[in-house]
Backbone as JSON Lines, residues from 0, in Angstrom:
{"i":0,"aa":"X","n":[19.17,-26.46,5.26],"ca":[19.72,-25.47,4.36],"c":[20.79,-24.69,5.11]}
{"i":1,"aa":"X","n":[22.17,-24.38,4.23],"ca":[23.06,-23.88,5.43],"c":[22.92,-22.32,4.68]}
{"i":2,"aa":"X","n":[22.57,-21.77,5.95],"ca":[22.54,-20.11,6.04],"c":[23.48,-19.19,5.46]}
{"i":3,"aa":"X","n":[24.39,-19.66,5.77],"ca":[26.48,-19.16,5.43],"c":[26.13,-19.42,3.88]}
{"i":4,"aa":"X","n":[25.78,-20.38,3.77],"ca":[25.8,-20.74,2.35],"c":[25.04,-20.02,0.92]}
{"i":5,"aa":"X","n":[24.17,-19.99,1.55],"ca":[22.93,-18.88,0.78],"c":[22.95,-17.42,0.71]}
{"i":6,"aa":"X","n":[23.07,-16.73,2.05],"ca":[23.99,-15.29,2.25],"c":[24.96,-15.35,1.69]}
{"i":7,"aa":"X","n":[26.03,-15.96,1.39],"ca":[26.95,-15.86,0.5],"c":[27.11,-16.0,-0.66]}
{"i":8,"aa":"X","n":[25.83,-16.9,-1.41],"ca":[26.04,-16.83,-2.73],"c":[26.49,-15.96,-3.17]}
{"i":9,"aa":"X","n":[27.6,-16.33,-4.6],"ca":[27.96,-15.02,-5.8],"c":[26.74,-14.57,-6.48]}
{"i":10,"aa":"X","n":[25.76,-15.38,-6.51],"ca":[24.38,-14.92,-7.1],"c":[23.96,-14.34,-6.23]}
{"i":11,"aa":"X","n":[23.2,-13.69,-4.94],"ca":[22.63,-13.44,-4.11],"c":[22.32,-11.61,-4.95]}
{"i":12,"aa":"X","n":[23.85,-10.95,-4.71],"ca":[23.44,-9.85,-4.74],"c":[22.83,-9.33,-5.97]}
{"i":13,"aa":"X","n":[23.87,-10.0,-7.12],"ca":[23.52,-9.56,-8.38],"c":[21.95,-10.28,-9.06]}
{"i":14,"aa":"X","n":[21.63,-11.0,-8.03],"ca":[20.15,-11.42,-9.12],"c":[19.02,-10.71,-8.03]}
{"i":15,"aa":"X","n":[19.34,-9.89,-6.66],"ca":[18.63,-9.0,-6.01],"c":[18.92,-8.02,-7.24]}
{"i":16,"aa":"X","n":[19.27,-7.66,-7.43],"ca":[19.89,-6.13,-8.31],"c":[19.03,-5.97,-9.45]}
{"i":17,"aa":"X","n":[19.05,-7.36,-10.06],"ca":[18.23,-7.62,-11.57],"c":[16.92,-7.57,-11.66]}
{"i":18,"aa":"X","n":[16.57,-8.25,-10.55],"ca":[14.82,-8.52,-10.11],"c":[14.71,-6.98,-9.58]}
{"i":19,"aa":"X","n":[15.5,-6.13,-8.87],"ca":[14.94,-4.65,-8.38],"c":[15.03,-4.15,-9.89]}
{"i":20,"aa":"X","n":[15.57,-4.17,-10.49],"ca":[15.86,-3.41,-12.27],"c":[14.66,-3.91,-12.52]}
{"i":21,"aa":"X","n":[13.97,-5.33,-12.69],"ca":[13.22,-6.01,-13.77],"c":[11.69,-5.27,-12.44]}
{"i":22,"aa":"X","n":[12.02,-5.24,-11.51],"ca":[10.34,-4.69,-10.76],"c":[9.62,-4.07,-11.37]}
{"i":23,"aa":"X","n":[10.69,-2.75,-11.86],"ca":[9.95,-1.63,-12.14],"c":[9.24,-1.62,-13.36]}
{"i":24,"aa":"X","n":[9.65,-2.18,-14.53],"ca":[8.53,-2.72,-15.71],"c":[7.9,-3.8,-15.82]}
{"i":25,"aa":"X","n":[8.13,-4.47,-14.58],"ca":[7.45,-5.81,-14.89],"c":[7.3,-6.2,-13.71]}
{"i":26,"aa":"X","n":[6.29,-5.39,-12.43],"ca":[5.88,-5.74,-11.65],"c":[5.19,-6.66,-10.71]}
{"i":27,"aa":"X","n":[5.22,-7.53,-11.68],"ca":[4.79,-8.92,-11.53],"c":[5.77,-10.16,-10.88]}
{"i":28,"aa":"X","n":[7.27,-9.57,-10.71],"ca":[8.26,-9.95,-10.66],"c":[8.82,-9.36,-9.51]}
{"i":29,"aa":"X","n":[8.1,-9.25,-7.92],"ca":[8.23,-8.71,-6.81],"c":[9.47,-8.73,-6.3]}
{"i":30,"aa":"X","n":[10.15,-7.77,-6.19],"ca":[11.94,-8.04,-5.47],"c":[11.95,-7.84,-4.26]}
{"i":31,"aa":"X","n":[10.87,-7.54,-3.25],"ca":[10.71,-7.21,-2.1],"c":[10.64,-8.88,-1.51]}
{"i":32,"aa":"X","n":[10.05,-9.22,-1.17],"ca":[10.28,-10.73,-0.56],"c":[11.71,-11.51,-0.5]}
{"i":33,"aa":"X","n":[12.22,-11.26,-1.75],"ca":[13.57,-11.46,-1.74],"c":[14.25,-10.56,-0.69]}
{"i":34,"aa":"X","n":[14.0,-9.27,-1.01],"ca":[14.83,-8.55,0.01],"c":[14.5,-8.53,1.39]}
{"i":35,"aa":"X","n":[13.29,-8.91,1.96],"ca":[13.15,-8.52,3.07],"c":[13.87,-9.92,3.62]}
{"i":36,"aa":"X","n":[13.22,-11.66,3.03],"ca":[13.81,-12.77,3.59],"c":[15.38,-12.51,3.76]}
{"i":37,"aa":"X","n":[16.03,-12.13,2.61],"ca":[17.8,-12.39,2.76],"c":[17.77,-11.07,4.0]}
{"i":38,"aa":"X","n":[17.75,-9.88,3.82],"ca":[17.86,-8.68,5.17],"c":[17.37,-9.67,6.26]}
{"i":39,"aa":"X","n":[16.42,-10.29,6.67],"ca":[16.09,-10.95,7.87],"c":[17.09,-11.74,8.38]}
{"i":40,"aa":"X","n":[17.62,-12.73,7.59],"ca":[18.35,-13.47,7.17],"c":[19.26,-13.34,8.22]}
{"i":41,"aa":"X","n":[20.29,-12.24,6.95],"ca":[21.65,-11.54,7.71],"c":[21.14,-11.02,8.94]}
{"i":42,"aa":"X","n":[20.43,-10.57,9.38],"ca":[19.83,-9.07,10.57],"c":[19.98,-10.64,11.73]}
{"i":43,"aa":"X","n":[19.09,-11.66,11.17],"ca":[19.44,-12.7,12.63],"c":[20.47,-13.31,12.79]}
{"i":44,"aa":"X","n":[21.39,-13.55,11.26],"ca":[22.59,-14.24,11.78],"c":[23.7,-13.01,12.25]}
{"i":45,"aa":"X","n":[23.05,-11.89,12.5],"ca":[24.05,-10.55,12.86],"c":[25.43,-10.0,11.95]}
{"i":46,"aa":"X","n":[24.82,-10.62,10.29],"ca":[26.05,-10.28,9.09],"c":[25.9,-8.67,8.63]}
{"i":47,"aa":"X","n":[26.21,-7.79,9.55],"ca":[26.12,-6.28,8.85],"c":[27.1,-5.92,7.07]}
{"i":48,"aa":"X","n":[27.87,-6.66,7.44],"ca":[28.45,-6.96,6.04],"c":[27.54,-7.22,4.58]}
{"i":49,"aa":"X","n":[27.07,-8.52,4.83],"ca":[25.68,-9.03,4.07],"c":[24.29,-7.71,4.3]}
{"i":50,"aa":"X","n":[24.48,-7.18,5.26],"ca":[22.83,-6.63,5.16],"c":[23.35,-5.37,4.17]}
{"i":51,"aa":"X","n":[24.58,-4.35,4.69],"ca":[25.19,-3.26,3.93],"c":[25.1,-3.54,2.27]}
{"i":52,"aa":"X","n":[25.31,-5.06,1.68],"ca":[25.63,-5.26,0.68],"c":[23.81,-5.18,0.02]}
{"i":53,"aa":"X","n":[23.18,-5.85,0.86],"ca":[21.73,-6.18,0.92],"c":[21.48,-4.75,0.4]}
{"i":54,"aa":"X","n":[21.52,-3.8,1.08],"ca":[21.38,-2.65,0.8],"c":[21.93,-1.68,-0.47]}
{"i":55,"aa":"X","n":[22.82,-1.91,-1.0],"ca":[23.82,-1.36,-2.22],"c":[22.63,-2.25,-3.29]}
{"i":56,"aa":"X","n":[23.2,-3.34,-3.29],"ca":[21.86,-3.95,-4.14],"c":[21.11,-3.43,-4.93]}
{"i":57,"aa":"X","n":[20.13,-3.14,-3.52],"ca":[18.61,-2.7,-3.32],"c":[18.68,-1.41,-4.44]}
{"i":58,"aa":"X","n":[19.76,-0.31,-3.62],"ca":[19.71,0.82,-4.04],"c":[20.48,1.07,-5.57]}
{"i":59,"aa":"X","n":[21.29,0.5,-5.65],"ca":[21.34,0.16,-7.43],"c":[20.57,-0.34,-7.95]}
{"i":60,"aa":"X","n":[19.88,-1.03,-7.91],"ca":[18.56,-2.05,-8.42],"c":[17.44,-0.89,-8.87]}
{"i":61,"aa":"X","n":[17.76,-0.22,-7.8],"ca":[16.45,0.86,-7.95],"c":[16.74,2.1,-8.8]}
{"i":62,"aa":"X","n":[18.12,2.72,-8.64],"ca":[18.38,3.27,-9.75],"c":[18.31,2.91,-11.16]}
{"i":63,"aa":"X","n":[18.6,1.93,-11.34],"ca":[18.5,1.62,-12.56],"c":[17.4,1.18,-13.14]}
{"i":64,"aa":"X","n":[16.57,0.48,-12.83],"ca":[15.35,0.38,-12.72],"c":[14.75,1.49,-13.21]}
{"i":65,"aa":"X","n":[14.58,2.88,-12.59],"ca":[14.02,3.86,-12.15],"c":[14.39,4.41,-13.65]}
{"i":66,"aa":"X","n":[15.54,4.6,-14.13],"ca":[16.24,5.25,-15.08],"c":[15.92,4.43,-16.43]}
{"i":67,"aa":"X","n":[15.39,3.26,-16.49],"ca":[14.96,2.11,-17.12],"c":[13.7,2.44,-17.39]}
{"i":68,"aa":"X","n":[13.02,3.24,-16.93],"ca":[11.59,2.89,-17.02],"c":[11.49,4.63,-17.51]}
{"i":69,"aa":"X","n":[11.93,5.44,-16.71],"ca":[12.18,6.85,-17.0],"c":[12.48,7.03,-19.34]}
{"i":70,"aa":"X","n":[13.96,6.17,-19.61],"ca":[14.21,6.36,-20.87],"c":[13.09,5.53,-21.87]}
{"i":71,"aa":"X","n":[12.04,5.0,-20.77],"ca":[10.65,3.98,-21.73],"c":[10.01,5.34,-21.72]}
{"i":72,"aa":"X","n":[9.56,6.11,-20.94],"ca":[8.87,6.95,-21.06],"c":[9.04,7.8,-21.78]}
{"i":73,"aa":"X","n":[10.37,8.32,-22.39],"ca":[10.73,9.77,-23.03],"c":[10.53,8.98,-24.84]}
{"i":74,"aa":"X","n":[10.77,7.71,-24.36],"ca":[11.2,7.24,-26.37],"c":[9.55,6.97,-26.71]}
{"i":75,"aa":"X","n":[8.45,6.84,-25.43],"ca":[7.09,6.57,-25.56],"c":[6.51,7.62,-26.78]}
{"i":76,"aa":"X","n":[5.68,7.12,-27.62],"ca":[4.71,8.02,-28.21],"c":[3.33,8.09,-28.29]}
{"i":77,"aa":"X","n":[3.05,7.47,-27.26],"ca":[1.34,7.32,-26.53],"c":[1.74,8.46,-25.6]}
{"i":78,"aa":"X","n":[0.49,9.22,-25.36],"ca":[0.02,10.08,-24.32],"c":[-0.47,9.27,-23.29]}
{"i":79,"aa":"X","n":[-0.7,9.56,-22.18],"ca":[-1.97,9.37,-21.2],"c":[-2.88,9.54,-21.32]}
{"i":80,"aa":"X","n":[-3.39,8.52,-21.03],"ca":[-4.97,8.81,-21.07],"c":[-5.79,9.76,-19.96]}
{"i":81,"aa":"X","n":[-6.61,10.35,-20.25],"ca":[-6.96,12.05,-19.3],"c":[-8.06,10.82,-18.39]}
{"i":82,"aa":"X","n":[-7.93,9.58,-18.45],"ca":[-8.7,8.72,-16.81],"c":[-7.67,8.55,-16.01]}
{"i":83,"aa":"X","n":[-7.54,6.81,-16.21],"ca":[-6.5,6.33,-15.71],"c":[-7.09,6.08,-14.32]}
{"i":84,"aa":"X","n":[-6.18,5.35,-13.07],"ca":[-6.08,5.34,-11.83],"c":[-6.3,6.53,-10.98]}
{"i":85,"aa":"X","n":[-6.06,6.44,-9.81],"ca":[-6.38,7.61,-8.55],"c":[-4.48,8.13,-8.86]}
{"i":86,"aa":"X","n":[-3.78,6.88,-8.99],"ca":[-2.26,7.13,-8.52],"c":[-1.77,8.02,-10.27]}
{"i":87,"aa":"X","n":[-2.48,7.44,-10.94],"ca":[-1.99,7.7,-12.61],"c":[-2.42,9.57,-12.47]}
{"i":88,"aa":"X","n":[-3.75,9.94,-12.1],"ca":[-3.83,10.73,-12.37],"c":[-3.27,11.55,-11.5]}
{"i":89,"aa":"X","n":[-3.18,11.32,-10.44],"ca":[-1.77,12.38,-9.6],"c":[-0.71,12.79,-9.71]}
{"i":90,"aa":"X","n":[-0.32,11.15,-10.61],"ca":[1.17,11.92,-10.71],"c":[1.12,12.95,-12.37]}
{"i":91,"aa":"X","n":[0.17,12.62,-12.97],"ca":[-0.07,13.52,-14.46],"c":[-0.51,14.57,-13.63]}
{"i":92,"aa":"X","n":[-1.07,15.33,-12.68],"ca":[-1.0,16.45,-12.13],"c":[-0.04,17.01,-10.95]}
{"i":93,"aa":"X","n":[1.31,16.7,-10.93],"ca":[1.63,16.49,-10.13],"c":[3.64,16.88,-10.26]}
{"i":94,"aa":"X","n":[3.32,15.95,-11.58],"ca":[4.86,15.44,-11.99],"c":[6.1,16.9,-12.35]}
{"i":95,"aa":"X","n":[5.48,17.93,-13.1],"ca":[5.84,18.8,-13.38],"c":[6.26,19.87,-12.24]}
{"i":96,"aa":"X","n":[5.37,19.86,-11.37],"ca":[4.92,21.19,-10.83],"c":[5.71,20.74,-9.2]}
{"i":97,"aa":"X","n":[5.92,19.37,-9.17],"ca":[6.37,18.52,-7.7],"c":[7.11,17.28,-7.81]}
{"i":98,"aa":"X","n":[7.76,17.1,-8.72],"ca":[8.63,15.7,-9.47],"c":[9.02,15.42,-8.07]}
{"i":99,"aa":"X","n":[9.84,15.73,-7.24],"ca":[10.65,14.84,-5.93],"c":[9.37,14.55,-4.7]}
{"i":100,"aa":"X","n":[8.11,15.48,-4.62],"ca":[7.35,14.41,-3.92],"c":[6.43,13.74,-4.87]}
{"i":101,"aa":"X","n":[6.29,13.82,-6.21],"ca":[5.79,12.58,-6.74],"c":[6.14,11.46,-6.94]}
{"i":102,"aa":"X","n":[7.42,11.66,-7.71],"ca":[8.56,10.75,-7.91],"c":[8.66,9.41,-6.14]}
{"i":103,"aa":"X","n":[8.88,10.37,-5.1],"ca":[9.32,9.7,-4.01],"c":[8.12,9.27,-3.11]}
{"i":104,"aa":"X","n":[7.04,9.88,-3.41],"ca":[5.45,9.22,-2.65],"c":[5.03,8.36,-3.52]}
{"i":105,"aa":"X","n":[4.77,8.36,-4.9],"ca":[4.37,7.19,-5.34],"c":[5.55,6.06,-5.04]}
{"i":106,"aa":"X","n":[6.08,6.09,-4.69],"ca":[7.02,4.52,-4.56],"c":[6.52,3.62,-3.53]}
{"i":107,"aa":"X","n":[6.31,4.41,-2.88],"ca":[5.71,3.8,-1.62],"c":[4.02,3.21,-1.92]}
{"i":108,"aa":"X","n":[3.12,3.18,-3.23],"ca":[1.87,3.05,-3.69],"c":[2.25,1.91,-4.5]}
{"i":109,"aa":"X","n":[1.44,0.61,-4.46],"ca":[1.36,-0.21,-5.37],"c":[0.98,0.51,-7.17]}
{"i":110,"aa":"X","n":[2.21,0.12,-7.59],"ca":[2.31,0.61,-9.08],"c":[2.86,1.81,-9.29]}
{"i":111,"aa":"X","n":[3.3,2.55,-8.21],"ca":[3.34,4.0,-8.13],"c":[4.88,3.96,-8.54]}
{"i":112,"aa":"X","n":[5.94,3.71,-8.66],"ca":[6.95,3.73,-9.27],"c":[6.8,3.62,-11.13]}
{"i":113,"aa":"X","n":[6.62,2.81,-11.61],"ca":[6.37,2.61,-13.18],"c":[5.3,3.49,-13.13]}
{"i":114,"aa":"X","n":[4.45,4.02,-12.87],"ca":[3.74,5.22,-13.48],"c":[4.14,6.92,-13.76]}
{"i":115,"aa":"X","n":[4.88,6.64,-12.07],"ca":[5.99,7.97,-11.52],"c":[6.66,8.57,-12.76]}
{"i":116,"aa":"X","n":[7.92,7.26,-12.52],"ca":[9.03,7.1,-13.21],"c":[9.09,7.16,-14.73]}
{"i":117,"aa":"X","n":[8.27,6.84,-15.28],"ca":[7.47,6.67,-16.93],"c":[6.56,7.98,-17.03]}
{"i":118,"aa":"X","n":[6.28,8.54,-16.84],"ca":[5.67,9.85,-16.41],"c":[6.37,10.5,-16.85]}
{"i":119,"aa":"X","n":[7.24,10.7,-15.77],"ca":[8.47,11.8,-15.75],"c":[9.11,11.73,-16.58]}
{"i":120,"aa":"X","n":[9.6,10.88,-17.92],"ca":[10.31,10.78,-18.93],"c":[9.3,11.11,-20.28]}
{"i":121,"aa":"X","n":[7.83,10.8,-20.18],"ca":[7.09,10.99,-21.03],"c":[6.55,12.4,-21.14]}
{"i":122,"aa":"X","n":[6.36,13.16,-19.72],"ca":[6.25,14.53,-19.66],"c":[7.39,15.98,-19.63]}
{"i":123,"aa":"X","n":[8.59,14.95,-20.36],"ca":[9.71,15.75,-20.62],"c":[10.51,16.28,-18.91]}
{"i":124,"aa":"X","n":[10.39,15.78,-18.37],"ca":[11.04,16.09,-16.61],"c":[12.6,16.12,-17.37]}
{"i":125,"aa":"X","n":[13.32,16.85,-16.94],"ca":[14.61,17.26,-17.43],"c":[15.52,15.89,-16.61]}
{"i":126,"aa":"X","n":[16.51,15.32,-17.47],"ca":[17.03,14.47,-16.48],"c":[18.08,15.16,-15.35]}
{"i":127,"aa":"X","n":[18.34,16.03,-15.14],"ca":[19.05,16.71,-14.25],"c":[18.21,17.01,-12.95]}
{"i":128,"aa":"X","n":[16.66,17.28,-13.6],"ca":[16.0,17.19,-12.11],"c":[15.09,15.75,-12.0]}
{"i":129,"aa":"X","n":[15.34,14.47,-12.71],"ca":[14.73,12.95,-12.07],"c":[16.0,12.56,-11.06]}
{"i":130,"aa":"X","n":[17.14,12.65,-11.71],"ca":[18.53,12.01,-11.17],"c":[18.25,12.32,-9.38]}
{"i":131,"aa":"X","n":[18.07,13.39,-8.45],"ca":[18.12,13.47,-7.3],"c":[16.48,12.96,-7.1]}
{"i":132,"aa":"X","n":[15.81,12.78,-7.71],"ca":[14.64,12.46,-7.27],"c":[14.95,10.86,-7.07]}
{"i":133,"aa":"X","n":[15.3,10.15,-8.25],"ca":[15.71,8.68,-8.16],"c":[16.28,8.3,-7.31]}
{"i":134,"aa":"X","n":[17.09,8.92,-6.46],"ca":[18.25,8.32,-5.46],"c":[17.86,8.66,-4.47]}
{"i":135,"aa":"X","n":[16.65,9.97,-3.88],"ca":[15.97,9.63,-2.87],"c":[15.29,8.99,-3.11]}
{"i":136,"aa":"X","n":[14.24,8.54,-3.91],"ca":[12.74,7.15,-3.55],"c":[14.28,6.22,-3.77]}
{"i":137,"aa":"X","n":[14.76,5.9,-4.46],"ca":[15.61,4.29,-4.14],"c":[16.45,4.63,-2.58]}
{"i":138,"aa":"X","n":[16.91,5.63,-2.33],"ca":[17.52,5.23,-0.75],"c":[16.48,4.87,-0.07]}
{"i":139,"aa":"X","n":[15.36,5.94,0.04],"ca":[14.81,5.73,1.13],"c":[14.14,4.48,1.35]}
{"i":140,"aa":"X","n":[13.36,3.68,-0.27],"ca":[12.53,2.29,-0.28],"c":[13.89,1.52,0.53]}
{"i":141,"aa":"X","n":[14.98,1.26,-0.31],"ca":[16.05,0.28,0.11],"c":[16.04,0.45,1.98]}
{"i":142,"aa":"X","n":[16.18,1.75,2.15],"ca":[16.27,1.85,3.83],"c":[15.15,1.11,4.03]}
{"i":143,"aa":"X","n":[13.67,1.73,3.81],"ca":[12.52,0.64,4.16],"c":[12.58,-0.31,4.34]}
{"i":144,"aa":"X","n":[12.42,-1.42,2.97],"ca":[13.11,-2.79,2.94],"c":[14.0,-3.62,4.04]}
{"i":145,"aa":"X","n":[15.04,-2.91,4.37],"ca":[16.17,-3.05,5.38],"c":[15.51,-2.75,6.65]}
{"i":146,"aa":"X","n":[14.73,-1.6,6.87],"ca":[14.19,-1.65,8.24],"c":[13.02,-2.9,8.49]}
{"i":147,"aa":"X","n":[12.58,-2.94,7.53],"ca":[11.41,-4.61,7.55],"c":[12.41,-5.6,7.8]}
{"i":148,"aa":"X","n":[13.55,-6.02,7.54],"ca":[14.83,-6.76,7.7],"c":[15.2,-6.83,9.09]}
{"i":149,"aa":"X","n":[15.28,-5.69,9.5],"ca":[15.57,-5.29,10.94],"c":[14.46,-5.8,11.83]}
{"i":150,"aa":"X","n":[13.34,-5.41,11.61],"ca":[11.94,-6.04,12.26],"c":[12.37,-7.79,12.56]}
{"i":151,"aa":"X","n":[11.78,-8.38,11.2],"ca":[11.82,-9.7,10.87],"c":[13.22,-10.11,11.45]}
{"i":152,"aa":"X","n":[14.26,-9.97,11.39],"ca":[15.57,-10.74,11.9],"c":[15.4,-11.14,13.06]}
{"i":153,"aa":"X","n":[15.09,-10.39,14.52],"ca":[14.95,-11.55,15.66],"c":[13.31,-11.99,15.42]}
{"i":154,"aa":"X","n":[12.77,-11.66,15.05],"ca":[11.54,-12.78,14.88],"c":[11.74,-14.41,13.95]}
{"i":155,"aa":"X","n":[12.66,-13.93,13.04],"ca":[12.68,-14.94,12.17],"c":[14.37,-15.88,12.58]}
{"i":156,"aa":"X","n":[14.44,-15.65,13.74],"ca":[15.76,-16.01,14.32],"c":[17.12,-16.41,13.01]}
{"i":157,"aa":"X","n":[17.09,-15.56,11.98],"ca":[17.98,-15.73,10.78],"c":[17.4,-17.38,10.08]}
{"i":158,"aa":"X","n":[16.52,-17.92,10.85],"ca":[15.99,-19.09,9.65],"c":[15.32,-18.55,8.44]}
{"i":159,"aa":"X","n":[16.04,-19.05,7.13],"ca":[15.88,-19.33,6.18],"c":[14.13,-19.22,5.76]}
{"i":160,"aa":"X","n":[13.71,-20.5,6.31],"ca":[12.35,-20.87,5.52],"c":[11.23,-19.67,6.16]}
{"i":161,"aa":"X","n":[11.61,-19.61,7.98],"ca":[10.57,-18.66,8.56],"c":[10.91,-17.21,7.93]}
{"i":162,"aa":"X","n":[12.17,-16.76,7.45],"ca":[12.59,-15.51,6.8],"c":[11.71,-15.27,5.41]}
{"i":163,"aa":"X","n":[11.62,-16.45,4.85],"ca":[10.83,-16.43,3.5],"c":[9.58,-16.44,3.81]}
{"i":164,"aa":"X","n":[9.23,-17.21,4.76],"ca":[7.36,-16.89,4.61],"c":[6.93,-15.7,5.09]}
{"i":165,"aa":"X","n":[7.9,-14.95,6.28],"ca":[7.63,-13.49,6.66],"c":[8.04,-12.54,5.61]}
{"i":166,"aa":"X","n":[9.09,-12.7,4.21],"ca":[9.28,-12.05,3.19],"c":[7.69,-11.86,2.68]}
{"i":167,"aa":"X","n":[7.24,-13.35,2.13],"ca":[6.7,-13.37,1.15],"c":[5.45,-12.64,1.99]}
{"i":168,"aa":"X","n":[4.89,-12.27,3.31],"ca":[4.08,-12.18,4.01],"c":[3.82,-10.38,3.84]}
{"i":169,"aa":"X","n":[5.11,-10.04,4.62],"ca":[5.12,-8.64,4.16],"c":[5.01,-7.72,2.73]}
{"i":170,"aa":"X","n":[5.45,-8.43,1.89],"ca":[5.52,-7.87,0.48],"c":[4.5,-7.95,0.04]}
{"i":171,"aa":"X","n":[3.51,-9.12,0.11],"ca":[1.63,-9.68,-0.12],"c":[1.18,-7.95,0.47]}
């Protein structure tokens, strides 16, 4: 498989971008493996070009996403349910009173983004105060992501297949 070839796809960035958009409601559809294999990728073949772009991606992906799942929540006309999860019910106590560390700690929690983010649009969060909350949890995950990139690149000496099984390894 040629390396040059794959890092460069015209598809590369924009179907990272789509799968980070499509994560956030449909989590089943992991964009992290993708991102960490291609970041490894570039990080071993030493393409800061490709990883920077890796990164824009990421962090549009996540805005929109974020803002995607946010306008599901406000047009929602189900309540929450007063159970729910450990993560559900934190951020329903939480969201109002602390939106930028809920918003930006659940991201980092399996599921904790689509609950966050859908939350905050369903509990009326003003969009003037989600907007800076969104662009820190998406910088900082995208930085994450990229620093797992950074890790994995001389381990995965920019090969392809060992980049993907340490993607798919870390994101598991």
């Amino acid at each position: 498989m040629d390396v040059a070839l794959l890092l460069h796809s015209a598809w590369l960035l924009p179907a990272l971008t789509l799968l980070v958009v499509l994560d956030g409601p449909f989590p089943v559809l992991p964009s992290e493996p993708l991102l960490m294999t291609a970041s490894a990728v570039a990080v071993g073949h030493g393409d800061v070009p490709m990883a920077l772009g890796l990164f824009a991606a990421a962090f549009a992906g996540s805005v929109a996403g974020d803002h995607l799942l946010f306008t599901l929540g406000r047009t929602s006309r189900r309540l929450a349910q007063p159970g729910g999860s450990g993560i559900a019910r934190w951020v329903r106590r939480n969201i109002a009173r602390r939106p930028a560390v809920t918003i930006v700690g659940a991201r980092f929690v399996p599921a904790g983004r689509l609950v966050s983010t859908t939350a905050a649009g369903r509990y009326d969060l003003a969009p003037r105060r989600f907007l800076p909350c969104s662009l820190a949890s998406s910088a900082l995950w995208a930085g994450y992501m990229m620093g797992v990139g950074l890790l994995l690149g001389p381990l995965t000496g920019g090969d392809p297949l060992r980049g993907l099984v340490a993607g798919i390894a870390m994101g598991a």
